[in-house]
N, C-alpha and C positions, 0 to 999 in steps of 0.2 A: 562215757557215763551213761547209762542206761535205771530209769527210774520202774522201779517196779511197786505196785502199789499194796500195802501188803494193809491198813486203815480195807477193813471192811466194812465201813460205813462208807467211805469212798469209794469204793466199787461196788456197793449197792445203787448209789447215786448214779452210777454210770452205767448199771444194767437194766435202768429205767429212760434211759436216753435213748432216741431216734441214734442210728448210725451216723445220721449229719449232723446232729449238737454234740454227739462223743467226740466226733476229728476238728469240730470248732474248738472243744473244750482242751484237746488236748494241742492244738497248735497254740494256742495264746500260754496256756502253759508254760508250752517249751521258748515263745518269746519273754515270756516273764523272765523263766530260769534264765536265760543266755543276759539279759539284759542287767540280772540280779548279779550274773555272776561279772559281768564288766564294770560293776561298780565296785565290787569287793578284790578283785585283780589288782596286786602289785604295778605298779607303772616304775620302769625307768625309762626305756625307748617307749614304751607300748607294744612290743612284739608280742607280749603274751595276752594280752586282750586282744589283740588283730588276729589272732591264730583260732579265739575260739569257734566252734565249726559247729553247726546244724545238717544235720544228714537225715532221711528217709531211710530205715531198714539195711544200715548199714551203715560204717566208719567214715567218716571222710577225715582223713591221716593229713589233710595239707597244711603246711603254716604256712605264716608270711614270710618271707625273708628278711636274712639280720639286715640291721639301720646301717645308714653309712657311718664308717670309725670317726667321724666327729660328732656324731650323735651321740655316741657312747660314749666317748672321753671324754664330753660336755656332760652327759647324763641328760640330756635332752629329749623330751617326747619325739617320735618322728611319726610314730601310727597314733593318728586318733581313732579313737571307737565307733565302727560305723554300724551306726542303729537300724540301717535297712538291710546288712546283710543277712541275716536271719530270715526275715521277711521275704527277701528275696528268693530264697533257698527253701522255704515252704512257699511261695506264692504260686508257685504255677504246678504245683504236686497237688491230685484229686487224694486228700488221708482216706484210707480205708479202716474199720475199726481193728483190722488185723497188723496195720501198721504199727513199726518202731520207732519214736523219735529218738536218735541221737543226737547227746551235746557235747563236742570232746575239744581237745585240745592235747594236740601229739607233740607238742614243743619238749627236746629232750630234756628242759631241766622243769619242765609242769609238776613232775610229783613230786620232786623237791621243793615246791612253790607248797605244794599239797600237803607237805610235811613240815610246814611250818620254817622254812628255811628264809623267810622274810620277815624283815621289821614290819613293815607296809601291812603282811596277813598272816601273825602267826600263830594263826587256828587255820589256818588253810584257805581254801576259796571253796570249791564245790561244798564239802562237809557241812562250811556255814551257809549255804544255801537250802541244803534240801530241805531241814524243816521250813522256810518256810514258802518251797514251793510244793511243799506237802499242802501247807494250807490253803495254795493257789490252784490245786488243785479242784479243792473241793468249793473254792469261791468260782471259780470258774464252769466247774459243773453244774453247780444251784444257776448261775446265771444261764445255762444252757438248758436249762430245766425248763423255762420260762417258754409256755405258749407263746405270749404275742413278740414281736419283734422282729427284728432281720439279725442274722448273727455275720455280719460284714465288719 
């Protein structure tokens, strides 16, 4: 999933940014997004929440591997959602304003998830996101906009 911003009030907002409050602005973003999108994620094992990926200027394609077969024939969580991986995955990357963040999730039955193919989400998961990390976008800009402070 790649967000492109097409709100030209939002990219006026970001073309009045230092190069250092656009890559703050736009990494808390992309932890909203990933965070928004693990709440609205179908759960049986948890594999497809555990799968979703944050990457720099390119895919990262890896999932988690399936739960063990009593997990599944229980229907039991086995992956919980872990709220530092993202974090993790932008923490030690310097963003440059030319960077891309990706959010993906390559599990081969995801766009089926996407398409409505669950009780759990059936408007999808990303779709019901991006408006409103449309909106997180531009709360996130205004706060990068802001002389005083430390942006950590």
């Amino acid at each position: 999933m790649k967000f492109r911003l097409s709100d030209k009030n939002a990219v006026l907002r970001f073309t009045k940014l230092t190069p250092e409050r656009l890559a703050w602005a736009k990494k808390f973003t992309a932890l909203s997004a990933v965070n928004r999108l693990a709440r609205r994620a179908p759960v049986l094992t948890g594999r497809y929440r555990a799968s979703f990926n944050v990457s720099v200027n390119g895919i990262d394609y890896s999932v988690a591997a399936p739960a063990p077969k009593e997990f599944v024939k229980e229907k039991r969580v086995f992956y919980e959602f872990d709220k530092t991986k993202a974090e993790k995955a932008l923490g030690g990357v310097v963003l440059q304003v030319s960077d891309d963040i990706f959010i993906s999730n390559s599990l081969p039955y995801a766009e089926s998830l996407e398409n409505g193919h669950s009780r759990q989400a059936p408007q999808g998961v990303f779709r019901t996101v991006i408006p409103e990390v449309k909106e997180d976008i531009k709360k996130f800009a205004s706060f990068a906009k802001r002389k005083d402070g430390d942006l950590k």
